[in-house]
C-alpha positions as CSV (number, residue, x, y, z in Angstrom):
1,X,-1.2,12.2,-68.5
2,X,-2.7,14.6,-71.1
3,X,-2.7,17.2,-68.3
4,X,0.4,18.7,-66.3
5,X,1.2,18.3,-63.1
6,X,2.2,21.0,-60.1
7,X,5.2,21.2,-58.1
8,X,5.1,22.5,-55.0
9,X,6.9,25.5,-56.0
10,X,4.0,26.3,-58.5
11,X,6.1,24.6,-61.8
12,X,3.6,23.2,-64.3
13,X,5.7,19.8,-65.1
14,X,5.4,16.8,-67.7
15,X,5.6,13.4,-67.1
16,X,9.2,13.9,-68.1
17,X,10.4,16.7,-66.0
18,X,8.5,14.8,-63.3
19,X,10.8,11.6,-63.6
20,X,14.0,13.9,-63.7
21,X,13.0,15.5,-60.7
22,X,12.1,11.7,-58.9
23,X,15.4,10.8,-60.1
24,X,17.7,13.9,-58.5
25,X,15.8,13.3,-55.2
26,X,16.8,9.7,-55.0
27,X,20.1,10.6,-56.0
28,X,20.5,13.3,-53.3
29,X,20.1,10.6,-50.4
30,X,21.2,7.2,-52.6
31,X,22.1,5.5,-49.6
32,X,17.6,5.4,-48.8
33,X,14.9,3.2,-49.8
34,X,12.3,5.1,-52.1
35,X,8.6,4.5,-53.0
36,X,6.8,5.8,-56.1
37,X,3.1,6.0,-54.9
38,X,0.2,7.2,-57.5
39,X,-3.0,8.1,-55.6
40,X,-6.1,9.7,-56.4
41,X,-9.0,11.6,-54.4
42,X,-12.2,13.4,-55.3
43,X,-14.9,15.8,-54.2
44,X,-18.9,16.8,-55.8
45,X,-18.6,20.1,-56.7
46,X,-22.0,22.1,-56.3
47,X,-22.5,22.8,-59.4
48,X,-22.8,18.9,-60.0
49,X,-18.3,18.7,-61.7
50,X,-16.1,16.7,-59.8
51,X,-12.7,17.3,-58.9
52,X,-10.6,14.5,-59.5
53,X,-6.8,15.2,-57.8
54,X,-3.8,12.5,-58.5
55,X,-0.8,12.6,-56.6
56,X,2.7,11.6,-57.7
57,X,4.3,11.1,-54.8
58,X,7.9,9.7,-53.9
59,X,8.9,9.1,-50.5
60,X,11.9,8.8,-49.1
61,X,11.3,6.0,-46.2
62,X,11.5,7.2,-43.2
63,X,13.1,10.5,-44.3
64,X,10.0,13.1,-45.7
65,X,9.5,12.9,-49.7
66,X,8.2,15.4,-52.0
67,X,5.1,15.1,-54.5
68,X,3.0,16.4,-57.4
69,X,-0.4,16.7,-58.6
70,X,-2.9,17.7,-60.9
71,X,-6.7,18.4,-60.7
72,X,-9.3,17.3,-63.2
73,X,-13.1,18.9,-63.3
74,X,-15.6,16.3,-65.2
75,X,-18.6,17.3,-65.9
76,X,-19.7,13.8,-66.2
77,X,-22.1,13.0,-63.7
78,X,-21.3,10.1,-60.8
79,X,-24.4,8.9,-59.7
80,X,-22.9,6.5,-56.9
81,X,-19.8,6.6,-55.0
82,X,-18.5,3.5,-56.4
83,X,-18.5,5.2,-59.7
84,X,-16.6,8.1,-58.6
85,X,-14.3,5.8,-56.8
86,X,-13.6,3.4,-59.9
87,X,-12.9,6.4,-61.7
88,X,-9.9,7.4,-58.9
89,X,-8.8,4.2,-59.0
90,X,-8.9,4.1,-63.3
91,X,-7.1,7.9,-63.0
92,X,-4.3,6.4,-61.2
93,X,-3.6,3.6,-63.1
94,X,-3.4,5.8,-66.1
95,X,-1.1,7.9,-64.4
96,X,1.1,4.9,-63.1
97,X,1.5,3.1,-66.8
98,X,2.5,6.5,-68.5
99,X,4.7,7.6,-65.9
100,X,6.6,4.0,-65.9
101,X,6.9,4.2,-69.6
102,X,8.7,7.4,-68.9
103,X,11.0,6.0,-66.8
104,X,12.2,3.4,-69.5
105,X,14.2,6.2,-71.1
106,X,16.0,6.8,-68.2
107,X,18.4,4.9,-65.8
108,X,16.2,5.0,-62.4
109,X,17.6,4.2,-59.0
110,X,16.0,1.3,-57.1
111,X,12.4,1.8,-55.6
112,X,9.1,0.2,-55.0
113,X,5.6,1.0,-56.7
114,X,2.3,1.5,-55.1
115,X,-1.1,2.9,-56.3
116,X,-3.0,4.1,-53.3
117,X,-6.6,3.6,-53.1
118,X,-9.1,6.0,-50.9
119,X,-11.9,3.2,-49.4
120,X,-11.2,1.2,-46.4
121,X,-12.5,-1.2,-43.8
122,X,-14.8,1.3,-42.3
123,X,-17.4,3.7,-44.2
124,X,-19.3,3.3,-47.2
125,X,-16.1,2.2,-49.4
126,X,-15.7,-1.2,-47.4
127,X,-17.3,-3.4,-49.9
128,X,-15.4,-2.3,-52.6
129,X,-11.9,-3.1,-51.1
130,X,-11.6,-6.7,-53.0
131,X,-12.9,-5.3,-56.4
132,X,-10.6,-1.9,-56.9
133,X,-7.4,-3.7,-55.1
134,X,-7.9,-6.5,-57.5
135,X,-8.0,-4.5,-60.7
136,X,-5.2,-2.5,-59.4
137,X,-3.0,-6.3,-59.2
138,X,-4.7,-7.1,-62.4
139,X,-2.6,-4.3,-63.8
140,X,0.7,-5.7,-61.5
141,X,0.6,-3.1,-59.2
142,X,1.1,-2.9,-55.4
143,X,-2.1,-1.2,-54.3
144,X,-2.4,-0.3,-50.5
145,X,-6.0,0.8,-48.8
146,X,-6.8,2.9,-46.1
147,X,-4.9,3.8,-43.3
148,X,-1.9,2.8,-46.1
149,X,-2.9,5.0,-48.5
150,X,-1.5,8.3,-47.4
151,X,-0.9,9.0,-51.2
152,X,-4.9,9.2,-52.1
153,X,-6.1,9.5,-48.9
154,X,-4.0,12.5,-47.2
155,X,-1.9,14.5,-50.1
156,X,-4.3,14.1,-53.2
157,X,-7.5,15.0,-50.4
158,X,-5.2,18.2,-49.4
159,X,-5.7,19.5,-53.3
160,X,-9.1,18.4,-53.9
């Protein structure tokens, strides 16, 4: 995560500062169950960039959650969807392997994992579903797909 992410009370935070803050929310409410959910989104900018957002999210089930995020411009060009998609789904993994080994040096409360990936049954993202869920599990991750992934789908698509 060479790049920092925001809070949503404008903070600039590293990886470290973002696990201390996961850690005092899950402490606030120990009693709850907690996800850590990574997702990405991304948009064409006119000027042929993209805007790659990921999301750090961690909710607190059935109870709100807070999250965090940070925007990318590439000036690489994506000449198909699928490659602009791979490249969400690649960003996210990054993001969930650094911000795990993060968490080794510190004593985390109990929660579940998932990466979120933005392609579903219905679109142009359908036939892609197998492929991008199966490198996510390659990597041992949870990965959900639309309508489950709110993380990419819903907060990283509000920043993008």
């Amino acid at each position: 995560m060479e790049h920092l992410f925001n809070s949503s009370l404008g903070l600039k935070l590293s990886p470290e500062q973002i696990v201390r803050e996961l850690i005092r929310f899950m402490q606030e409410d120990a009693k709850r169950n907690y996800k850590i959910i990574i997702g990405s989104d991304s948009e064409k900018n006119g000027n042929g960039t993209v805007d790659f957002v990921t999301a750090i999210v961690i909710h607190r089930v059935g109870n709100g959650g807070r999250y965090f995020w940070r925007r990318i411009v590439q000036e690489k060009r994506f000449h198909t969807l699928r490659d602009r998609i791979l490249e969400e789904v690649l960003m996210s993994i990054d993001v969930a392997k650094e911000l795990l080994e993060t968490t080794k040096q510190f004593e985390m409360p109990k929660y579940d994992f998932e990466i979120h990936v933005d392609v579903g049954e219905n679109g142009a993202t359908r036939t892609m579903i197998q492929e991008l869920v199966g490198m996510v599990r390659a990597m041992n991750f949870e990965a959900k797909t639309k309508p489950d992934s709110y993380a990419a789908s819903k907060v990283a698509d509000r920043h993008v």
